[in-house]
N, CA, C and O atoms as a DFTB+ gen file, in Angstrom:
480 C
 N C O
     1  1      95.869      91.090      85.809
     2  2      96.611      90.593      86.949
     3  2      95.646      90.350      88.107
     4  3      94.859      91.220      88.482
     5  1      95.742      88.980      88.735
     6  2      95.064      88.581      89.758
     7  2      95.512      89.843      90.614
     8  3      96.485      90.543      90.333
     9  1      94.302      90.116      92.161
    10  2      94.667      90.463      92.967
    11  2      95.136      89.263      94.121
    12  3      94.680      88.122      94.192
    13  1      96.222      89.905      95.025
    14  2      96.376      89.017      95.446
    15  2      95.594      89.255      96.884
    16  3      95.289      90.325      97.409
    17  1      95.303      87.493      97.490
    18  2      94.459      87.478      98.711
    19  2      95.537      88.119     100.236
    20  3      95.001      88.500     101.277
    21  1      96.686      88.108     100.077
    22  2      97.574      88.768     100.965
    23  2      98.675      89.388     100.572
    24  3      99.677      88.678     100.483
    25  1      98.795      90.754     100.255
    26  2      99.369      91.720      99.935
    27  2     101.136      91.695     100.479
    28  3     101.442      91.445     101.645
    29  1     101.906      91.927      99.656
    30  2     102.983      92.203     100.101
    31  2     102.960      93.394     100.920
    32  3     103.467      93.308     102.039
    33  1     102.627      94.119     100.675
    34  2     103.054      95.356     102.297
    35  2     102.300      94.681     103.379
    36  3     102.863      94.847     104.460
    37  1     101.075      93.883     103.466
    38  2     101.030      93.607     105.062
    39  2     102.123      92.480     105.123
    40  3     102.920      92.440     106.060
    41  1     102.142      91.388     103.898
    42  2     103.499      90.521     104.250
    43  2     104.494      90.626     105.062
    44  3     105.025      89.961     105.951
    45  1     104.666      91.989     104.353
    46  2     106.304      92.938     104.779
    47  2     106.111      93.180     106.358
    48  3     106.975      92.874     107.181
    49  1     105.164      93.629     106.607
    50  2     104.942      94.247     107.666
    51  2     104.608      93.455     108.708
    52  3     105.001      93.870     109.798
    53  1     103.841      92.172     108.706
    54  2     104.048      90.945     109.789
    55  2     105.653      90.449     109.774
    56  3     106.192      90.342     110.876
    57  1     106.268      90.210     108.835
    58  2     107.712      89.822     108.703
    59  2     108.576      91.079     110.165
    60  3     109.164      90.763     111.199
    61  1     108.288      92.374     109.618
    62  2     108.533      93.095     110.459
    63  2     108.678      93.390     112.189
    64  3     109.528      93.461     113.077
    65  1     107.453      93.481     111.996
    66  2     106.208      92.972     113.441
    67  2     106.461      91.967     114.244
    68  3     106.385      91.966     115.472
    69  1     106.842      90.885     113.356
    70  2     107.443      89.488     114.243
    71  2     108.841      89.614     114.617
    72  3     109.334      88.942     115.522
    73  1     109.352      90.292     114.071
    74  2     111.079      90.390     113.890
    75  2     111.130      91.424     115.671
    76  3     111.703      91.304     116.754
    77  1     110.243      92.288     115.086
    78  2     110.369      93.401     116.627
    79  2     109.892      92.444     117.827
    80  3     110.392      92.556     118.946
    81  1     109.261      91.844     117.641
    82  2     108.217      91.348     118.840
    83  2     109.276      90.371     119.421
    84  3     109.785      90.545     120.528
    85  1     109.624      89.149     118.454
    86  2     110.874      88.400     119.041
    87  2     112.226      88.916     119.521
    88  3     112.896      88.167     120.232
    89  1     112.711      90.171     119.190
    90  2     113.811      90.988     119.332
    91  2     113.648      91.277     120.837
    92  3     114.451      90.807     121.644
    93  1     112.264      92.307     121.345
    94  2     111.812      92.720     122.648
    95  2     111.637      91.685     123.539
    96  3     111.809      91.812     124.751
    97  1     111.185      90.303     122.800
    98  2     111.025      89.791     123.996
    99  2     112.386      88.958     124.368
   100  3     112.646      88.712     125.546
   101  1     113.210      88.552     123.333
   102  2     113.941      88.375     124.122
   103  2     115.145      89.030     124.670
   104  3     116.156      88.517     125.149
   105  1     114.829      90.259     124.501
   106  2     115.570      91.636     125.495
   107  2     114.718      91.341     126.990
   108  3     115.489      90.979     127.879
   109  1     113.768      91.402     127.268
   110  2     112.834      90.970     128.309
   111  2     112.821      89.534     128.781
   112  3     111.983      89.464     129.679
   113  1     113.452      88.218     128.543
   114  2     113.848      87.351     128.890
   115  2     115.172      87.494     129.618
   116  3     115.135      87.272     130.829
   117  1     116.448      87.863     129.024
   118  2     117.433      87.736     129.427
   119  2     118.481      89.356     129.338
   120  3     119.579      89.456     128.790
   121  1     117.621      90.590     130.140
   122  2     118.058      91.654     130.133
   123  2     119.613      92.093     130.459
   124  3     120.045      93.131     129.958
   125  1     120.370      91.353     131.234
   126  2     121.752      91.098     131.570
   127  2     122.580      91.483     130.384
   128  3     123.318      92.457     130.234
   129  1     122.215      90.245     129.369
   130  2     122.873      89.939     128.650
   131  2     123.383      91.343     127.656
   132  3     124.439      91.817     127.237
   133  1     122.158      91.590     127.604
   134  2     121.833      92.684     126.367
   135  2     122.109      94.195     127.142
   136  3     122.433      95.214     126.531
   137  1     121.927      94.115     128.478
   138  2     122.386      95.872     129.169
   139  2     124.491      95.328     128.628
   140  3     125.272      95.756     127.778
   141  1     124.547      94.582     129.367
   142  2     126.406      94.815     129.117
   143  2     126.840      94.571     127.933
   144  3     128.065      94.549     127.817
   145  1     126.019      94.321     126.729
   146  2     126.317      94.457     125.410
   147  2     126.166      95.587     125.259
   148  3     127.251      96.033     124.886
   149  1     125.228      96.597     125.344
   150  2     124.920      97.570     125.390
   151  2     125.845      98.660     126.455
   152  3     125.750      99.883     126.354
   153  1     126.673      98.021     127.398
   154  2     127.359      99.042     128.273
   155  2     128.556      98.891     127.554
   156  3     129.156      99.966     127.533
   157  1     129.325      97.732     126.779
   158  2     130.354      97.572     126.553
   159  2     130.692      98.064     124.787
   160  3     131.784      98.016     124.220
   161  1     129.410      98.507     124.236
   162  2     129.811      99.088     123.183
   163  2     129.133     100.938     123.289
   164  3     129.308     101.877     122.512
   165  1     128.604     100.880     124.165
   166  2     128.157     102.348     124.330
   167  2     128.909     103.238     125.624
   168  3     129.136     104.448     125.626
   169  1     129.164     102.412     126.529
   170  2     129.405     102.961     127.965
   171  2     130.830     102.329     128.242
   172  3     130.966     102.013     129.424
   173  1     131.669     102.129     127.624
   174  2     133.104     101.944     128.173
   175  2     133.758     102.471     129.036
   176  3     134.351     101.801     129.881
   177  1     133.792     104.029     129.000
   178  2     134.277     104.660     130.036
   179  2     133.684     105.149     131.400
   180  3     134.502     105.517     132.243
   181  1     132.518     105.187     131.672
   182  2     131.999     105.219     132.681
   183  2     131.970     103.952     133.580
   184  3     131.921     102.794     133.164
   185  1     132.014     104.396     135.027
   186  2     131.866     103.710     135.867
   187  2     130.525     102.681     136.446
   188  3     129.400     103.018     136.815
   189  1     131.280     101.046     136.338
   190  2     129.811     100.078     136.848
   191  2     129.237     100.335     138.175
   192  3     129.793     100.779     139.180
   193  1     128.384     100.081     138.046
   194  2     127.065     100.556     139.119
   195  2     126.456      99.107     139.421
   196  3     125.556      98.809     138.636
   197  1     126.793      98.009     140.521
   198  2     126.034      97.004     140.550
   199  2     124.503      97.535     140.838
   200  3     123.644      96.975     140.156
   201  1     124.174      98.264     141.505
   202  2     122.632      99.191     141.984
   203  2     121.926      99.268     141.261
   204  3     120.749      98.922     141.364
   205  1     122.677      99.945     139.936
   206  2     122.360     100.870     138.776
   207  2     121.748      99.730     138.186
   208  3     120.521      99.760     138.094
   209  1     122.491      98.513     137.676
   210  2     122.771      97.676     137.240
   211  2     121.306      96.838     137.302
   212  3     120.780      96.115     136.456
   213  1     121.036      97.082     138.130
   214  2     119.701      95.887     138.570
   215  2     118.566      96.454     138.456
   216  3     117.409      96.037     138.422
   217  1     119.203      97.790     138.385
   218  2     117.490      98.516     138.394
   219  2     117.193      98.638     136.911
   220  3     116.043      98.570     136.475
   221  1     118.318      98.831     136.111
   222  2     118.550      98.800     134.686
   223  2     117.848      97.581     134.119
   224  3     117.167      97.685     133.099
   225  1     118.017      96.266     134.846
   226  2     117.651      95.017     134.701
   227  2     116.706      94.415     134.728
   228  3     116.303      93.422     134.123
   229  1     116.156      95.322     135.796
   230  2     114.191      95.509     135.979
   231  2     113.314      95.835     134.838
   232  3     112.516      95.186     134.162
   233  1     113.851      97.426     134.852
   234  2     113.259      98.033     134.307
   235  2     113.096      97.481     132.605
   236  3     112.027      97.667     132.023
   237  1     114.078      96.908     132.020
   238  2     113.908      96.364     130.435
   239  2     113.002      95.112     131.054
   240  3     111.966      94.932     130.414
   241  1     113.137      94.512     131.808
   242  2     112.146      93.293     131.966
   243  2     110.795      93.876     131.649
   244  3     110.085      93.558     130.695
   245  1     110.522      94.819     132.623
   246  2     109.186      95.077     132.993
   247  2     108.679      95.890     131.108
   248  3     107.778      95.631     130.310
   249  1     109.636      96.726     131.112
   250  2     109.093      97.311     129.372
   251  2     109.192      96.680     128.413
   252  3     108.417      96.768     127.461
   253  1     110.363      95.769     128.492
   254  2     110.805      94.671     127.621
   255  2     109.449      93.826     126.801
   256  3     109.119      93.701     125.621
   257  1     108.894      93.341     128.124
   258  2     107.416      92.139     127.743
   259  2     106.217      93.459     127.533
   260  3     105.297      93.300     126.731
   261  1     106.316      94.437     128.144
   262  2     105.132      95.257     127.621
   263  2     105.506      96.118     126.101
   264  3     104.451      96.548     125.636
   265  1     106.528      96.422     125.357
   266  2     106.576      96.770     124.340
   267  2     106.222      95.389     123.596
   268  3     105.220      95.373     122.882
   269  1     107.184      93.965     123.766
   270  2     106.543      92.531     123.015
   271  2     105.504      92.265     122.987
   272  3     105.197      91.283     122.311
   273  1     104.287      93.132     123.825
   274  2     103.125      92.480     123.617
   275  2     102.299      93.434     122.571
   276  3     101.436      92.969     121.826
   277  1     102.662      94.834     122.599
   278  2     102.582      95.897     122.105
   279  2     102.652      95.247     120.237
   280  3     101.747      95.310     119.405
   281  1     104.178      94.613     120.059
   282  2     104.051      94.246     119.310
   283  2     103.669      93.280     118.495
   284  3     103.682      93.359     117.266
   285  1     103.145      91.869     119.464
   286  2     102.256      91.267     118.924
   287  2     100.901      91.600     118.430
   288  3     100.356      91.069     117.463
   289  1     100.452      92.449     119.117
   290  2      98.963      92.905     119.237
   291  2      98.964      93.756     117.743
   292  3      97.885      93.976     117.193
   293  1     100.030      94.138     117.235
   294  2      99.991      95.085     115.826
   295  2     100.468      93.898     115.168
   296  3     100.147      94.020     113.986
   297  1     101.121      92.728     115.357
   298  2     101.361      91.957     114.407
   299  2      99.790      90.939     114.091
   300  3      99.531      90.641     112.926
   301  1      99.170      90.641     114.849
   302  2      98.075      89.671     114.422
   303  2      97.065      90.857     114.070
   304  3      96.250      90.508     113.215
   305  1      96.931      92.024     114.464
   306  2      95.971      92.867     113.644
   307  2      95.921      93.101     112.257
   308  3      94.883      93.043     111.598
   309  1      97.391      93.447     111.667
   310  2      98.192      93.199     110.180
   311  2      98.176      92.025     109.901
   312  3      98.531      91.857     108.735
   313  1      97.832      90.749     110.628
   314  2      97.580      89.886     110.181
   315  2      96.177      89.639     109.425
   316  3      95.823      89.129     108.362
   317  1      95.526      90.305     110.599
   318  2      93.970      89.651     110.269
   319  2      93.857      90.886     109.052
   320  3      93.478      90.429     107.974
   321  1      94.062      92.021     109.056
   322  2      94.002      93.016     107.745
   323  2      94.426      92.522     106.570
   324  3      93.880      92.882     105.527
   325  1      95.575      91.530     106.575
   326  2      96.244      91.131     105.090
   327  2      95.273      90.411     104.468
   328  3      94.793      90.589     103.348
   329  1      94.858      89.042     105.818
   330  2      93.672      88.025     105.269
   331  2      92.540      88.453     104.802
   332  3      91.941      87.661     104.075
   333  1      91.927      89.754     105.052
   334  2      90.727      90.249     104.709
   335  2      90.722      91.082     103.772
   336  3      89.801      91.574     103.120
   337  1      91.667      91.193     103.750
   338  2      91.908      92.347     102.797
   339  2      90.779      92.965     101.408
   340  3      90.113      93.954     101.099
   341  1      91.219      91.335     100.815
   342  2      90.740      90.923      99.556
   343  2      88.682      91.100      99.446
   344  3      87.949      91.461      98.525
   345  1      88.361      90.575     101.068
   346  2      87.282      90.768     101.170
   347  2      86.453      92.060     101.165
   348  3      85.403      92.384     100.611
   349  1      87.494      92.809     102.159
   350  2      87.273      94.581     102.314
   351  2      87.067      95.169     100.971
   352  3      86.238      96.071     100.851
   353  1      87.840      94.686      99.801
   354  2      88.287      95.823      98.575
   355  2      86.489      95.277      98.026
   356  3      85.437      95.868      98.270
   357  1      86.676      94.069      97.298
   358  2      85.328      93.717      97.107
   359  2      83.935      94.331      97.618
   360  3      83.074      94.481      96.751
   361  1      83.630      94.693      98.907
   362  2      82.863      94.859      99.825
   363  2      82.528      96.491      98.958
   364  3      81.612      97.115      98.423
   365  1      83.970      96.586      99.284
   366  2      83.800      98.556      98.996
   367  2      83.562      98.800      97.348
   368  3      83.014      99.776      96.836
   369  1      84.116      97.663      96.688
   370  2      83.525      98.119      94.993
   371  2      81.889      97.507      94.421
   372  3      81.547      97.373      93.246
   373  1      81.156      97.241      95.528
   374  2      79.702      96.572      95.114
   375  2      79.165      97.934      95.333
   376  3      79.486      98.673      96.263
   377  1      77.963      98.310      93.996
   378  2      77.523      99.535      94.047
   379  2      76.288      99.129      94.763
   380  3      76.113      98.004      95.232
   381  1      75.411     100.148      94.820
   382  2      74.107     100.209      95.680
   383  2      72.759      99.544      95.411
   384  3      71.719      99.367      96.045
   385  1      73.430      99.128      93.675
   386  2      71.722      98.092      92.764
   387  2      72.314      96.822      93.708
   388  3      71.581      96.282      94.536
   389  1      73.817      96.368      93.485
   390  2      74.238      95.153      93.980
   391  2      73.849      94.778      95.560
   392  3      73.649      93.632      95.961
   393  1      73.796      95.769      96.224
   394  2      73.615      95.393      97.832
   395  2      72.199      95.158      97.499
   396  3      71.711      94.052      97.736
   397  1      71.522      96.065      96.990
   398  2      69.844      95.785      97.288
   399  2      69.442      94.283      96.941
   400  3      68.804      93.465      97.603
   401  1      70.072      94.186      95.587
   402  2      69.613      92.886      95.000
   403  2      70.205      91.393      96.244
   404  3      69.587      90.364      96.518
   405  1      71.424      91.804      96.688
   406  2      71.952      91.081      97.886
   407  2      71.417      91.012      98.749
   408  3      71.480      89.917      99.308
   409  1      70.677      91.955      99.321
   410  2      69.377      91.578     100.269
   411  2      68.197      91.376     100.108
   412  3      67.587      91.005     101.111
   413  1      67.525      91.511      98.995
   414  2      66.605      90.988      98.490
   415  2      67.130      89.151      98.226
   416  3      66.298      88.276      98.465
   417  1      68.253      88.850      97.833
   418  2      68.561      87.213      97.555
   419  2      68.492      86.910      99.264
   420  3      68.042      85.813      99.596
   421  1      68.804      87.593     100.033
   422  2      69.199      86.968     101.491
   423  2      68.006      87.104     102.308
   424  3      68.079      86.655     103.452
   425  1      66.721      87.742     101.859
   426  2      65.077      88.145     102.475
   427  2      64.524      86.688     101.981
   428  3      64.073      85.918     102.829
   429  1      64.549      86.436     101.050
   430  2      63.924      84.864      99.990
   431  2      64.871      84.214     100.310
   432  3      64.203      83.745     101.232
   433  1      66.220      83.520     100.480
   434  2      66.154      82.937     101.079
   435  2      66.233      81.945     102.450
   436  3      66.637      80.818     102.739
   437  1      65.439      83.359     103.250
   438  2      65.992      83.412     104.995
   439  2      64.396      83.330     104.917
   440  3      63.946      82.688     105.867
   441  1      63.588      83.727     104.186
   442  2      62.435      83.106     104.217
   443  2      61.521      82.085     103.738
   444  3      60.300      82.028     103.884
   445  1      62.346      81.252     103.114
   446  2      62.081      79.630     102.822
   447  2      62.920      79.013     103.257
   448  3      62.803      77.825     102.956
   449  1      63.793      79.243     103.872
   450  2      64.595      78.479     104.815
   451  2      63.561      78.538     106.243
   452  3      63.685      77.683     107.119
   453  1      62.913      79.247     106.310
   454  2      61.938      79.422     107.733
   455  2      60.941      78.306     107.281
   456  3      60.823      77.288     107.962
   457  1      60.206      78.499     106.108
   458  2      59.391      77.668     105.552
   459  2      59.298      76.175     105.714
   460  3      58.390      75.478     106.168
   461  1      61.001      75.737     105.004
   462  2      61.005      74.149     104.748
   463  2      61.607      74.010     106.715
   464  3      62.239      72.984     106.965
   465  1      61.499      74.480     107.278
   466  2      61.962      74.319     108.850
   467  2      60.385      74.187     109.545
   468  3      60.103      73.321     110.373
   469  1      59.690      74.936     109.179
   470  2      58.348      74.987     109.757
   471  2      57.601      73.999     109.185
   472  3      57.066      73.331     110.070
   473  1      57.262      73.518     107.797
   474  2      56.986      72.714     107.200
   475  2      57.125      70.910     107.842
   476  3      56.199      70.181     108.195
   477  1      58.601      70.609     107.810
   478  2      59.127      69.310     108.274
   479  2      58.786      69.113     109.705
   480  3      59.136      68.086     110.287
C-alpha cells in the first residue's frame, strides 16, 4: 500500500480547523445575532440588560477574531504538516551510510558546479 502524500488525520483535522475558524469568526462579525440566540435558548427567564448587552457584544467581537485567528494559525500549520509529511517520514527512515553517501553526492557535485562556473 502506497503511503499517502496527505494523511487523513491531518485531512480530518484542517476540515476541522476550518470549520472552527469560520464558526468564530463569524460569531466575531455579527455578535448580536448569536448573543440573543444564545439568550433565547439559554437565558429565557432572566432579565434583558441593554448595558449588559453591549458589553456582551464587545467582548465576543474582541475574542471572537482573536480565538479565529488562533484558529487559523493551527489550521495552516496542520496544513503545512499534512504536505510534508511524506517528506518528514522518509527523512527519518534514511540510515547513517545513506546521509553520508548524500553528502558526499552533494560535496562533488557543489564542487563541479563551482568548476564549470569558474571555467566559462
Amino acid at each position: 500500500m502506497e503511503e499517502s502524500t496527505f494523511p487523513l488525520t491531518y485531512q480530518i483535522a484542517c476540515i476541522v480547523l476550518t470549520a472552527l475558524f469560520v464558526l468564530s469568526f463569524s460569531i466575531s462579525r455579527e455578535p448580536r445575532q448569536w448573543r440573543r440566540l444564545f439568550q433565547s435558548v439559554f437565558q429565557r427567564d432572566q432579565p434583558i440588560s441593554v448595558n449588559k448587552n453591549k458589553v456582551l457584544d464587545e467582548q465576543l467581537k474582541t475574542y471572537g477574531i482573536t480565538v479565529a485567528m488562533v484558529f487559523l494559525v493551527a489550521d495552516v500549520g496542520c496544513f503545512v504538516a499534512g504536505i510534508t509529511y511524506r517528506d518528514r517520514i522518509e527523512r527519518n527512515q534514511k540510515t547513517t551510510e545513506e546521509w553520508y553517501r548524500l553528502q558526499e553526492l552533494n560535496k562533488v557535485q557543489g564542487s563541479s558546479q563551482g568548476r564549470s562556473a569558474t571555467g566559462s
